[in-house]
LUMMI-170841 format. One record per residue (C-alpha): chain; residue in three letters; x, y, z. Coordinates in steps of 0.05 Angstrom, whole numbers, padded with zeros to 5 digits. Layout:
<atoms>
<atom><zake>A</zake><kenu>ALA</kenu><px>X</px><py>Y</py><pz>Z</pz></atom>
...
</atoms>
This chain:
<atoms>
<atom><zake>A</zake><kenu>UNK</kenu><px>02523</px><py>02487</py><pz>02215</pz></atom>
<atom><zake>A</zake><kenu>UNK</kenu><px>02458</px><py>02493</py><pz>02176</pz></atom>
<atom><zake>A</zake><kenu>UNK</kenu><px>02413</px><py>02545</py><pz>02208</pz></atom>
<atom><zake>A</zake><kenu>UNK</kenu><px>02341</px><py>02531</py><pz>02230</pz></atom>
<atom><zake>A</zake><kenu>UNK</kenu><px>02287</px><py>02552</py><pz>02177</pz></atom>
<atom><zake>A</zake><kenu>UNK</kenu><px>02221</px><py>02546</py><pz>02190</pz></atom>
<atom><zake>A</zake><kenu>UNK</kenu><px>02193</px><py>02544</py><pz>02136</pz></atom>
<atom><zake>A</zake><kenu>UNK</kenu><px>02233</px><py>02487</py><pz>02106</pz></atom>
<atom><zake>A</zake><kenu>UNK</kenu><px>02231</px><py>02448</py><pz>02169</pz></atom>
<atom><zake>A</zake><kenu>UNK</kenu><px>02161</px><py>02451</py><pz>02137</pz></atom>
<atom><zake>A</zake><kenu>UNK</kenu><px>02171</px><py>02429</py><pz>02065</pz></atom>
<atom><zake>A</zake><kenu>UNK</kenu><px>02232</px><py>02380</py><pz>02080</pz></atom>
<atom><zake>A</zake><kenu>UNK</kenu><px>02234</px><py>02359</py><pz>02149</pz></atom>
<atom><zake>A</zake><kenu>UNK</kenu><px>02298</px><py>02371</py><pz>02187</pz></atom>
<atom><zake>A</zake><kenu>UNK</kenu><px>02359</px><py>02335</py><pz>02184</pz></atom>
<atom><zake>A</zake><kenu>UNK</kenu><px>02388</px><py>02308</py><pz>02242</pz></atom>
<atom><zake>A</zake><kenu>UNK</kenu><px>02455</px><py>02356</py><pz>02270</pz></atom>
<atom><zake>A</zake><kenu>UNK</kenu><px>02472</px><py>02299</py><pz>02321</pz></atom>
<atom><zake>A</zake><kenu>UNK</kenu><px>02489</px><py>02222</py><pz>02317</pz></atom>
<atom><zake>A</zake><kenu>UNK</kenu><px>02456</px><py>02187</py><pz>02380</pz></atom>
<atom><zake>A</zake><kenu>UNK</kenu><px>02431</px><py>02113</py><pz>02385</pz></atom>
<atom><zake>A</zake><kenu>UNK</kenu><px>02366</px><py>02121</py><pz>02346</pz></atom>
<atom><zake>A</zake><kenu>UNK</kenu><px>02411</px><py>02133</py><pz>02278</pz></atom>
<atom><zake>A</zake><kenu>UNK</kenu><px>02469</px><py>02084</py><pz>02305</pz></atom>
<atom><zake>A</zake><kenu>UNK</kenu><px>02409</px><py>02027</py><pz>02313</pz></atom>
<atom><zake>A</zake><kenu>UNK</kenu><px>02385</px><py>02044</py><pz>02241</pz></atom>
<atom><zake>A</zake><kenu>UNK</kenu><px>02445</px><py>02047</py><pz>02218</pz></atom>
<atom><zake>A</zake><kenu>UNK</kenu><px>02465</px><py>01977</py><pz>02240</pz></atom>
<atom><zake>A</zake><kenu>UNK</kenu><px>02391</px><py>01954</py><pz>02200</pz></atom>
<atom><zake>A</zake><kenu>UNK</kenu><px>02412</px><py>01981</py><pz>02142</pz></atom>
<atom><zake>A</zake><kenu>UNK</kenu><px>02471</px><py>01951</py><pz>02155</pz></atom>
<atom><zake>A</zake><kenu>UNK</kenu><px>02446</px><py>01889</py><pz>02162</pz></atom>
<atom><zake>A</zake><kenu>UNK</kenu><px>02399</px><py>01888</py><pz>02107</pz></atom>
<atom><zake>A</zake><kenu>UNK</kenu><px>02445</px><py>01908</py><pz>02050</pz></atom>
<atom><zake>A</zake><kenu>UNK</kenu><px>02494</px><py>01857</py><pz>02073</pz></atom>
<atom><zake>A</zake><kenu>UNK</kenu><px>02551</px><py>01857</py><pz>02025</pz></atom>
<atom><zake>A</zake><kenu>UNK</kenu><px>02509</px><py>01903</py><pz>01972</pz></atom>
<atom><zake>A</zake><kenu>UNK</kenu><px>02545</px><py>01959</py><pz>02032</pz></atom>
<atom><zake>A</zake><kenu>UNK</kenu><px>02612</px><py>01951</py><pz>01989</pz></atom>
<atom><zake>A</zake><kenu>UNK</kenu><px>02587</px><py>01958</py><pz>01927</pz></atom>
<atom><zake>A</zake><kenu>UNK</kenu><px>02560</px><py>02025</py><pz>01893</pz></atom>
<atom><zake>A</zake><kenu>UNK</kenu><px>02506</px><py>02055</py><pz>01957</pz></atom>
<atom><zake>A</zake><kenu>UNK</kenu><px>02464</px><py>02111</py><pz>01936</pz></atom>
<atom><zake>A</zake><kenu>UNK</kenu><px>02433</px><py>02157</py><pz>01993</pz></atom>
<atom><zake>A</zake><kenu>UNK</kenu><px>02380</px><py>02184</py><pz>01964</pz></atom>
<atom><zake>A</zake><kenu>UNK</kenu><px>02359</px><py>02248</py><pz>02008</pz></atom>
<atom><zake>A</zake><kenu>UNK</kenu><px>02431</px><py>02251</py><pz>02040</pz></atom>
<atom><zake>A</zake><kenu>UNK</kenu><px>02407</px><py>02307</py><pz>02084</pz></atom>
<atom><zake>A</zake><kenu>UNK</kenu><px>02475</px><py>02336</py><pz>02113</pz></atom>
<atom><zake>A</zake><kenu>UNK</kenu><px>02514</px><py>02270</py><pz>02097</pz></atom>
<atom><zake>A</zake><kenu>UNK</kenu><px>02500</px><py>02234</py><pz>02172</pz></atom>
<atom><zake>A</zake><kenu>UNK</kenu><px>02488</px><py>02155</py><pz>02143</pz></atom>
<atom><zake>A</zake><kenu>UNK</kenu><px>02527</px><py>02177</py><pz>02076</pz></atom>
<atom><zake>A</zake><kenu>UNK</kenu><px>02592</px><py>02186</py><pz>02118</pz></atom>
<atom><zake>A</zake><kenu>UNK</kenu><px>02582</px><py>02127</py><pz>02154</pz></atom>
<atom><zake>A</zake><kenu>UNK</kenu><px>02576</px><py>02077</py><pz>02097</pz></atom>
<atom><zake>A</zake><kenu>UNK</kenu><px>02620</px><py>02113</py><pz>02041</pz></atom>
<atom><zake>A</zake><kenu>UNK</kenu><px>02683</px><py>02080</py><pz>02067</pz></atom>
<atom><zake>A</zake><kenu>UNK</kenu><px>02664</px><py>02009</py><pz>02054</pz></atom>
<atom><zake>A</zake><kenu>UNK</kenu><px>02634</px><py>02020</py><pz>01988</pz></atom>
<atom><zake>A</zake><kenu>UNK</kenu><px>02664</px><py>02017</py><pz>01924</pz></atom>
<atom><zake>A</zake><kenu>UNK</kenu><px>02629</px><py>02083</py><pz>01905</pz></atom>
<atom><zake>A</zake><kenu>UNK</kenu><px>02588</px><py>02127</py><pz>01957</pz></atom>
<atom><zake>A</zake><kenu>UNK</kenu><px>02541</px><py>02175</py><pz>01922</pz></atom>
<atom><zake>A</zake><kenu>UNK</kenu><px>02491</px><py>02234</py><pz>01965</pz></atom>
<atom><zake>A</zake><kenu>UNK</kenu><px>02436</px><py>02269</py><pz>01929</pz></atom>
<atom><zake>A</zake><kenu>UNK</kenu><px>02390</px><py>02330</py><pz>01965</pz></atom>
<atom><zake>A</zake><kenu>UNK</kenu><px>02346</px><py>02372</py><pz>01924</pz></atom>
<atom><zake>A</zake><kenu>UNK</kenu><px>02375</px><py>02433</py><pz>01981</pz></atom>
<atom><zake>A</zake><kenu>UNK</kenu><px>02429</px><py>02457</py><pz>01959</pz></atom>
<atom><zake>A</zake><kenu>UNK</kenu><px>02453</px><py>02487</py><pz>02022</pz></atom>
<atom><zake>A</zake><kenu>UNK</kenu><px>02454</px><py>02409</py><pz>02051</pz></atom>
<atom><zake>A</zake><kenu>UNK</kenu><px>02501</px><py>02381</py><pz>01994</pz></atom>
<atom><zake>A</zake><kenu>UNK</kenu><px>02552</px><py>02430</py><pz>02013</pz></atom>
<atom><zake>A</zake><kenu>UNK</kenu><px>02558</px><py>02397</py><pz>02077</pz></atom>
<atom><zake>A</zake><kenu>UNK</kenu><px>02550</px><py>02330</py><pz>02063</pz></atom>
<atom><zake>A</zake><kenu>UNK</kenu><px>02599</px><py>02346</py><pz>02007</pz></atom>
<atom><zake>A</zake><kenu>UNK</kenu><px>02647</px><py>02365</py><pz>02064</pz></atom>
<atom><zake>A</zake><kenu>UNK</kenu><px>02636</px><py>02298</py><pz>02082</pz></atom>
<atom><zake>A</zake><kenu>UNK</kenu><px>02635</px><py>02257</py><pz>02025</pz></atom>
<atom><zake>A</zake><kenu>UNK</kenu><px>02660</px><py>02272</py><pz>01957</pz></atom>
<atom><zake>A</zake><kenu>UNK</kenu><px>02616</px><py>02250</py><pz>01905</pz></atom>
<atom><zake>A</zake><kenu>UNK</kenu><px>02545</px><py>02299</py><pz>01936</pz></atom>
<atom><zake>A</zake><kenu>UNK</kenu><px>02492</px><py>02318</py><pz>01870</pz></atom>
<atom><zake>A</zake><kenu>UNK</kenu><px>02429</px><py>02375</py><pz>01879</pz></atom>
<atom><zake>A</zake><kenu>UNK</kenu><px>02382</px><py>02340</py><pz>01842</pz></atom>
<atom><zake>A</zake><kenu>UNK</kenu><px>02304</px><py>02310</py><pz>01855</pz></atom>
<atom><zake>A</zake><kenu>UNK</kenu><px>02285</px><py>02244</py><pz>01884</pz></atom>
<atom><zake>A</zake><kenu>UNK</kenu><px>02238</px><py>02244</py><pz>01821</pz></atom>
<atom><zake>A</zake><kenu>UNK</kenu><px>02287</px><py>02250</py><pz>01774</pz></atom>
<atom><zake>A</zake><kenu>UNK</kenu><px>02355</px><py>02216</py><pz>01787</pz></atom>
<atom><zake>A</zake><kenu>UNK</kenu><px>02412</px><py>02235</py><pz>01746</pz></atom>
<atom><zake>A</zake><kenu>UNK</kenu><px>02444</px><py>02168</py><pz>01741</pz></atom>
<atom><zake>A</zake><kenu>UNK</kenu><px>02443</px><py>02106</py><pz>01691</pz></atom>
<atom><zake>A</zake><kenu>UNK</kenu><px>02390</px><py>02047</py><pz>01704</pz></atom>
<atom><zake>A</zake><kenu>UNK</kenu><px>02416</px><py>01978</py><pz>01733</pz></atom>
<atom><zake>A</zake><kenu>UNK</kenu><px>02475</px><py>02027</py><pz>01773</pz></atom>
<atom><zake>A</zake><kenu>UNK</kenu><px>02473</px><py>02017</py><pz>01847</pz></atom>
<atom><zake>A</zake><kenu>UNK</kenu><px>02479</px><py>01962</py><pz>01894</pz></atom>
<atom><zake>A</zake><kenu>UNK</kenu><px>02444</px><py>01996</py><pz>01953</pz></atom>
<atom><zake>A</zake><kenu>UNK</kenu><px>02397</px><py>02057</py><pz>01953</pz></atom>
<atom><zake>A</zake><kenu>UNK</kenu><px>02381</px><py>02086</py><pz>02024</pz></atom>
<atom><zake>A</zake><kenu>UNK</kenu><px>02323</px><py>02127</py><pz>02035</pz></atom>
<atom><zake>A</zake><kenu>UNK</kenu><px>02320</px><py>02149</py><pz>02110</pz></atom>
<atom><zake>A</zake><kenu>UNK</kenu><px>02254</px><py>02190</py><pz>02119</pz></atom>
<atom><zake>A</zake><kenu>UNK</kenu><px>02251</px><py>02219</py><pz>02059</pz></atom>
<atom><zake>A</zake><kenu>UNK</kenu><px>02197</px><py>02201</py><pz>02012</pz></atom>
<atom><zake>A</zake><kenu>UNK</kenu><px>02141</px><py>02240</py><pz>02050</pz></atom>
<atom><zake>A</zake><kenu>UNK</kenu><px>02169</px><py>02294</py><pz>02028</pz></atom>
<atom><zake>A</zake><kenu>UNK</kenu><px>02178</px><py>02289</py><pz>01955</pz></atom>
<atom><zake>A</zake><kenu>UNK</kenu><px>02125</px><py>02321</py><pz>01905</pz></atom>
<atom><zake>A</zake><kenu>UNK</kenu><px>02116</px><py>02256</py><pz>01873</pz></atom>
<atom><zake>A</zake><kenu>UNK</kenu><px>02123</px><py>02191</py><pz>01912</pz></atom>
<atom><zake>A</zake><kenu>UNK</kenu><px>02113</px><py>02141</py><pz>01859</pz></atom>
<atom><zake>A</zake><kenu>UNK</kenu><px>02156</px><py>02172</py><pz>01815</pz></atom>
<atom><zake>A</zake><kenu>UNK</kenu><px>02211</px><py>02175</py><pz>01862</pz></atom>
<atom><zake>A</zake><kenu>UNK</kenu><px>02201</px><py>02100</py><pz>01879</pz></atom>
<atom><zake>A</zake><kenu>UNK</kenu><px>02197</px><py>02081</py><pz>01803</pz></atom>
<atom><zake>A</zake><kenu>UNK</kenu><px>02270</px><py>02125</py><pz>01799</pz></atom>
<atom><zake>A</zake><kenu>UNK</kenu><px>02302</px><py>02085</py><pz>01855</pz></atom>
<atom><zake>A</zake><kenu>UNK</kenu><px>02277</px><py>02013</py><pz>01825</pz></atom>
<atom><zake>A</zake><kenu>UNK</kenu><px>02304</px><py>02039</py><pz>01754</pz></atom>
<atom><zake>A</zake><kenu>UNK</kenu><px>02374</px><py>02065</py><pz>01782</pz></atom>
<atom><zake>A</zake><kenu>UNK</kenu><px>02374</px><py>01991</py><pz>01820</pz></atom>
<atom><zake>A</zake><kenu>UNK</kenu><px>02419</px><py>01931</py><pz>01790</pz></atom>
<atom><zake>A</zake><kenu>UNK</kenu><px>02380</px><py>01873</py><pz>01789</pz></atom>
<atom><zake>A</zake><kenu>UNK</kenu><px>02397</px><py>01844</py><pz>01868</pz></atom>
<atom><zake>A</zake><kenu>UNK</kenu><px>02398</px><py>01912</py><pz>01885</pz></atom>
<atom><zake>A</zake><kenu>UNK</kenu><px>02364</px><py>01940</py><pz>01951</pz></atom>
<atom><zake>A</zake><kenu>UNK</kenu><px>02327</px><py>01998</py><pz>01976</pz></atom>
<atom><zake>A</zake><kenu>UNK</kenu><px>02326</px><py>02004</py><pz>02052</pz></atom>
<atom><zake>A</zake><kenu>UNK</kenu><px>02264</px><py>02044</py><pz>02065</pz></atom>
<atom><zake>A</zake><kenu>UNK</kenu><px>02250</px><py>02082</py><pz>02133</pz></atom>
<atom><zake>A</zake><kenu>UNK</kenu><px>02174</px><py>02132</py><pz>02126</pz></atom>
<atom><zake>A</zake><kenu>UNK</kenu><px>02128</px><py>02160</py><pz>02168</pz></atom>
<atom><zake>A</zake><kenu>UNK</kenu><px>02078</px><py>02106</py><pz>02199</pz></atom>
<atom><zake>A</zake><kenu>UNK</kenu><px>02008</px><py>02143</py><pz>02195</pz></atom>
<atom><zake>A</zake><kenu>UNK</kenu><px>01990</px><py>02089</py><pz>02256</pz></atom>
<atom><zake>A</zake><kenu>UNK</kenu><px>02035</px><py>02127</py><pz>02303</pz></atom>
<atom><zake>A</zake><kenu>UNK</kenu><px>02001</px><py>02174</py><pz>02353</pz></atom>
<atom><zake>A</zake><kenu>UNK</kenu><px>02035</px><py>02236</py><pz>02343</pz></atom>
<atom><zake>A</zake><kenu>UNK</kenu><px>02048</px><py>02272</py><pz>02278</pz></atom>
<atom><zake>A</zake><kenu>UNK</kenu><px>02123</px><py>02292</py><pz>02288</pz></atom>
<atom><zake>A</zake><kenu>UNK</kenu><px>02134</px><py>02345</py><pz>02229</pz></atom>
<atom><zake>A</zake><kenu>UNK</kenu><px>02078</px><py>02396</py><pz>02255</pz></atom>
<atom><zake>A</zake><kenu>UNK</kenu><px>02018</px><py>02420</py><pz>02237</pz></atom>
<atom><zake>A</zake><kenu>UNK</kenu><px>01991</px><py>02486</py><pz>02195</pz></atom>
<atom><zake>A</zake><kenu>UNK</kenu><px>01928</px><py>02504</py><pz>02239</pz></atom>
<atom><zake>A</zake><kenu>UNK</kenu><px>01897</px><py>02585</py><pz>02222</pz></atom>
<atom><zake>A</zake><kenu>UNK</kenu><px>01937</px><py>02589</py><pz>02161</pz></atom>
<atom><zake>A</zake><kenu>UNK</kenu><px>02003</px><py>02583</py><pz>02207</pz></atom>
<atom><zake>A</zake><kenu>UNK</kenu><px>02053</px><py>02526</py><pz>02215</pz></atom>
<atom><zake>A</zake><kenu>UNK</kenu><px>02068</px><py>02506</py><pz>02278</pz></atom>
<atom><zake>A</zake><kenu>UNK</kenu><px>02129</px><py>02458</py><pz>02289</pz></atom>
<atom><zake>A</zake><kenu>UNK</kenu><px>02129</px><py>02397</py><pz>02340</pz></atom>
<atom><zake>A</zake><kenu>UNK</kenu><px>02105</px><py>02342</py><pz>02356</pz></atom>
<atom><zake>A</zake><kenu>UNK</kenu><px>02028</px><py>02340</py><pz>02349</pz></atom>
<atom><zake>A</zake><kenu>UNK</kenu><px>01982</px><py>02289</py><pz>02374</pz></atom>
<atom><zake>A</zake><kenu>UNK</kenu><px>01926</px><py>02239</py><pz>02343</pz></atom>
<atom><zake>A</zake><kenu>UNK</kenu><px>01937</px><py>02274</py><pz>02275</pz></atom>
<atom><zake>A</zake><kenu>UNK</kenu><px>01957</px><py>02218</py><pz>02239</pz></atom>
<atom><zake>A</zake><kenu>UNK</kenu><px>01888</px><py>02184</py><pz>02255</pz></atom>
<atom><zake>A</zake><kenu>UNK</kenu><px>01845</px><py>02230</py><pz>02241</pz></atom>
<atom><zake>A</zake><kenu>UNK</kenu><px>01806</px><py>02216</py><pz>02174</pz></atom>
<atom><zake>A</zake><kenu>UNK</kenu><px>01855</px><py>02230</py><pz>02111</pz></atom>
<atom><zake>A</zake><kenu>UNK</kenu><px>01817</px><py>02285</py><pz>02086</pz></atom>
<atom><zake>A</zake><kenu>UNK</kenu><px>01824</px><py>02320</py><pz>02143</pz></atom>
<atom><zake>A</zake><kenu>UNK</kenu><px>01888</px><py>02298</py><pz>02166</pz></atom>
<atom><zake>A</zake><kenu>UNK</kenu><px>01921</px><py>02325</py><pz>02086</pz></atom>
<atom><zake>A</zake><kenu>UNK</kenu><px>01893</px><py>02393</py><pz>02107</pz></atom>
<atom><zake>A</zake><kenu>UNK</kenu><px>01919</px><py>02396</py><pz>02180</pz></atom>
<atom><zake>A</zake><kenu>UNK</kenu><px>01994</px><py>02368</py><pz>02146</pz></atom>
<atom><zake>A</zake><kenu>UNK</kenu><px>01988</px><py>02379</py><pz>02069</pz></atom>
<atom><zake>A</zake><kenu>UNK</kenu><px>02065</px><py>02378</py><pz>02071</pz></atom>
<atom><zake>A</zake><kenu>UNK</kenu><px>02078</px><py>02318</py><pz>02085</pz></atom>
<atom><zake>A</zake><kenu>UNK</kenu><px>02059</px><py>02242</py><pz>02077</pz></atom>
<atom><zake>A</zake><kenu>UNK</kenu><px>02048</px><py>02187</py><pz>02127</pz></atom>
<atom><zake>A</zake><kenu>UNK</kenu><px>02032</px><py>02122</py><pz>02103</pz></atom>
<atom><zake>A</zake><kenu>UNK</kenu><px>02003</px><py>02051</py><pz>02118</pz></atom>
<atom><zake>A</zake><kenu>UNK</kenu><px>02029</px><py>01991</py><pz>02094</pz></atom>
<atom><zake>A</zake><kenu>UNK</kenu><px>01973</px><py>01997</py><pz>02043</pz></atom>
<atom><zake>A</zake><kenu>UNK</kenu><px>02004</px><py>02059</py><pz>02016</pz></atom>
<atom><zake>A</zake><kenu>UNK</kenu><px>02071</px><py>02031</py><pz>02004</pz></atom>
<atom><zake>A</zake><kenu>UNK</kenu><px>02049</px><py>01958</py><pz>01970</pz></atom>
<atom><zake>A</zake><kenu>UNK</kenu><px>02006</px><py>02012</py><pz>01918</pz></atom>
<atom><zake>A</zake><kenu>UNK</kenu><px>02063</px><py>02052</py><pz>01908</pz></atom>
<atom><zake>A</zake><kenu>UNK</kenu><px>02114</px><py>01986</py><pz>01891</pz></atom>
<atom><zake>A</zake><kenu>UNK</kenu><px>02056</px><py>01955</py><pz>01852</pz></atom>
<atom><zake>A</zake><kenu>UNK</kenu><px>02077</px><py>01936</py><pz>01787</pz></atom>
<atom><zake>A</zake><kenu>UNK</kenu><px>02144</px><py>01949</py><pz>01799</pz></atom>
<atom><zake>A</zake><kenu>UNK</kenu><px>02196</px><py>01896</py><pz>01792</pz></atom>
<atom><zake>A</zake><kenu>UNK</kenu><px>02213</px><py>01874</py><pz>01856</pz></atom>
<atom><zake>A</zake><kenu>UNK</kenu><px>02200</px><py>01840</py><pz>01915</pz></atom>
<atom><zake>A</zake><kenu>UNK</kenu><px>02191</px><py>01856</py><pz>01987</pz></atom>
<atom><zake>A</zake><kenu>UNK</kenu><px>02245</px><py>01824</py><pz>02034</pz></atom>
<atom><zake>A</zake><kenu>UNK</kenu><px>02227</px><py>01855</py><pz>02087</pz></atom>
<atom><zake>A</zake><kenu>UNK</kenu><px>02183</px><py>01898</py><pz>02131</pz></atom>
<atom><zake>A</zake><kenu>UNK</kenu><px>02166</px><py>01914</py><pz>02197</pz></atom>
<atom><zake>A</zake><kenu>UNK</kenu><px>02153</px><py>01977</py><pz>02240</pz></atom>
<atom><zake>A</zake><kenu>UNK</kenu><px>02190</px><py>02017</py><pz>02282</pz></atom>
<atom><zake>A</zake><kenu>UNK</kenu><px>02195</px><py>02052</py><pz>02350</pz></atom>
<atom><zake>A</zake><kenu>UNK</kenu><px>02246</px><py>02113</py><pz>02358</pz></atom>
<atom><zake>A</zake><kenu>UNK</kenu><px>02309</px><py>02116</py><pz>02409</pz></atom>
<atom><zake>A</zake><kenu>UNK</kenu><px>02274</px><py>02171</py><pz>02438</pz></atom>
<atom><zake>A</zake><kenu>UNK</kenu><px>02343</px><py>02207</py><pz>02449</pz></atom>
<atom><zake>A</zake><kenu>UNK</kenu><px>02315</px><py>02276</py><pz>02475</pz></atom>
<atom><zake>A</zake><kenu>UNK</kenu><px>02270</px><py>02241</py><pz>02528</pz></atom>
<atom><zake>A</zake><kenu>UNK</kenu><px>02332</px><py>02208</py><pz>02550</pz></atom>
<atom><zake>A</zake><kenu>UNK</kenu><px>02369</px><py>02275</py><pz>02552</pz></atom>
<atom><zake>A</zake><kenu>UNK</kenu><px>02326</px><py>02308</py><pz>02597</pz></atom>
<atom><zake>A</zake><kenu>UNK</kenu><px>02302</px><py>02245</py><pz>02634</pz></atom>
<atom><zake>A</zake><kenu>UNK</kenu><px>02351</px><py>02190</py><pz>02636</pz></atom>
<atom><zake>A</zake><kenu>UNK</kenu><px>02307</px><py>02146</py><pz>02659</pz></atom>
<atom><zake>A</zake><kenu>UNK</kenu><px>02241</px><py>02153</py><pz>02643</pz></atom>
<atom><zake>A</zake><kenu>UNK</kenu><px>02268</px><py>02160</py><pz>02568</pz></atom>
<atom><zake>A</zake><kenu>UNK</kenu><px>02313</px><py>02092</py><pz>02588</pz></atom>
<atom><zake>A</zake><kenu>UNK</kenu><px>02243</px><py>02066</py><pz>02605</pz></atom>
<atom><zake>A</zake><kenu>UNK</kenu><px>02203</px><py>02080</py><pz>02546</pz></atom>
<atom><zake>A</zake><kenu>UNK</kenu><px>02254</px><py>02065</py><pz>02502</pz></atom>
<atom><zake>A</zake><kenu>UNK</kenu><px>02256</px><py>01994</py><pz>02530</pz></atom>
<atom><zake>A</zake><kenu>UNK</kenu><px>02181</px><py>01987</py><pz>02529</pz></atom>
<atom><zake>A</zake><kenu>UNK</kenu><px>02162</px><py>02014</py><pz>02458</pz></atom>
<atom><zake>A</zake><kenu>UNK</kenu><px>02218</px><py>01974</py><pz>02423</pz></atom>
<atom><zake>A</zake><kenu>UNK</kenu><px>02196</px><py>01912</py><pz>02452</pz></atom>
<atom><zake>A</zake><kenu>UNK</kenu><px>02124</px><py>01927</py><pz>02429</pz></atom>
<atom><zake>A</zake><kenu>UNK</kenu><px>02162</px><py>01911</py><pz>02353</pz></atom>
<atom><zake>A</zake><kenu>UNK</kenu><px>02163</px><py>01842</py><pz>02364</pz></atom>
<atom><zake>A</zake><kenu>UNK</kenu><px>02077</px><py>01844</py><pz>02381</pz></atom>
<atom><zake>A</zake><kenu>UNK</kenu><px>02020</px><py>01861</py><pz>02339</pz></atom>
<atom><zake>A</zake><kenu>UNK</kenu><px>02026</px><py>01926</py><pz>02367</pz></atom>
<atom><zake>A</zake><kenu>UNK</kenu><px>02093</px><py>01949</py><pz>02327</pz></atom>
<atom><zake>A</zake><kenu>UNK</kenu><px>02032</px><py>01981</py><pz>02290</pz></atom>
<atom><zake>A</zake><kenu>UNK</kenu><px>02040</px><py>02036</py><pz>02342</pz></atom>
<atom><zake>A</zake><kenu>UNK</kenu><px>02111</px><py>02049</py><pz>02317</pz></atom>
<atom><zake>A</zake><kenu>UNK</kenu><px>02151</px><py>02107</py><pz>02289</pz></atom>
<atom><zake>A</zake><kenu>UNK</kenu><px>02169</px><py>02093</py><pz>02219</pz></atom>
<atom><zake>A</zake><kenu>UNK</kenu><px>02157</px><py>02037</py><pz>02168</pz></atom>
<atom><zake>A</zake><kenu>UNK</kenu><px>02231</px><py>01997</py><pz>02156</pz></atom>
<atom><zake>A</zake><kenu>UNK</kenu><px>02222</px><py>01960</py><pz>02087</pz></atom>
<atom><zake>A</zake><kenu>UNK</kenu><px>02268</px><py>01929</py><pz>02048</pz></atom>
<atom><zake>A</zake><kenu>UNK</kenu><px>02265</px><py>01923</py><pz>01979</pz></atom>
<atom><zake>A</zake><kenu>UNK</kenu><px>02298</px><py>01881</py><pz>01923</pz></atom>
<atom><zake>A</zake><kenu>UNK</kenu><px>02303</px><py>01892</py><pz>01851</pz></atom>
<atom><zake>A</zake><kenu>UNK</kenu><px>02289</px><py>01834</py><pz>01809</pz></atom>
</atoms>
């Protein structure tokens, strides 16, 4: 088991250790989305410790995990066998290669977001998908911490994310959260087209653990707020992308 650093809970975000219903409902969207591009050649671009990878690597015809951490592709290599250390900016594969590229929460946290996009529509066959899950800067609380006095301090913090941008980069300069304006700019010129995309609550797991069922409660709520204007509230951006 990876042990807790601070610091890159900071730069990367932390993987999840555990497998609950908020990645078993995402799982079954990605799922769903990639339809029978899931038995073809999948990509999981920011594996992470090899959670979704290990899920969808037995019905594909090739299952691939990249991480730039090291320390993660040892254990989603234990996992899965074909695990590279590489960047999201710079993908060490052929153009026109996979069937499916997954990337679960991981693009706020590259250096260079359009260039990681631009790698993951030029690794794509033509029919090809990306399944997208990011930050949504609409949601109330900034959930990868804050640096406030020069320190970081990990958690959930509130009304960040809707603070002025400006200020916002310099309370969380390590990490993006974006509008649906910020993704259409950052597929612009790219070709593709958008299939779909929506906005997300979470499973709120750890409510549930502690409170059964006031986290039973919310949960119900806040996902049924997806289907209403105010899905703008959610979690994460889902998109789904298709290479043309």
């Amino acid at each position: 088991m990876t042990e807790f650093n601070l610091e890159k809970a900071a730069l990367r975000g932390e993987p999840s250790h555990v497998w609950r219903a908020g990645q078993q409902r995402r799982l079954e969207m990605i799922r769903r989305a990639a339809g029978e591009r899931a038995r073809g050649r999948v990509l999981v671009d920011g594996c992470g410790l090899g959670a979704y990878l290990a899920r969808l690597a037995p019905e594909a015809a090739q299952a691939v995990g990249l991480d730039i951490e090291v320390e993660r592709t040892f254990e989603a290599h234990a996992r899965v066998d074909q695990v590279v250390c590489a960047a999201g900016e710079y993908l060490p594969f052929r153009s026109d290669y996979f069937d499916l590229i997954l990337s679960h929460e991981v693009l706020e946290h590259v250096q260079d977001d359009r260039l990681a996009v631009a790698e993951i529509v030029r690794t794509l066959r033509p029919g090809g998908r990306l399944v997208l899950f990011v930050p949504n800067r609409g949601y109330p609380f900034e959930t990868h911490g804050v640096y406030w006095r020069g320190r970081y301090r990990f958690g959930n913090i509130p009304l960040v994310n809707w603070l002025p941008r400006p200020l916002r980069d310099r309370l969380a300069p390590h990490v993006r959260a974006y509008t649906g304006g910020d993704l259409k700019r950052l597929f612009a010129g790219l070709p593709v087209r958008v299939v779909e995309r929506t906005v997300i609550f979470g499973a709120y797991d750890n409510i549930i653990a502690r409170r059964p069922r006031l986290g039973k409660a919310l949960r119900s709520v806040l996902q049924a707020l997806e289907s209403t204007p105010l899905r703008g509230l959610g979690l994460s951006h889902f998109w789904v992308v298709e290479r043309i």
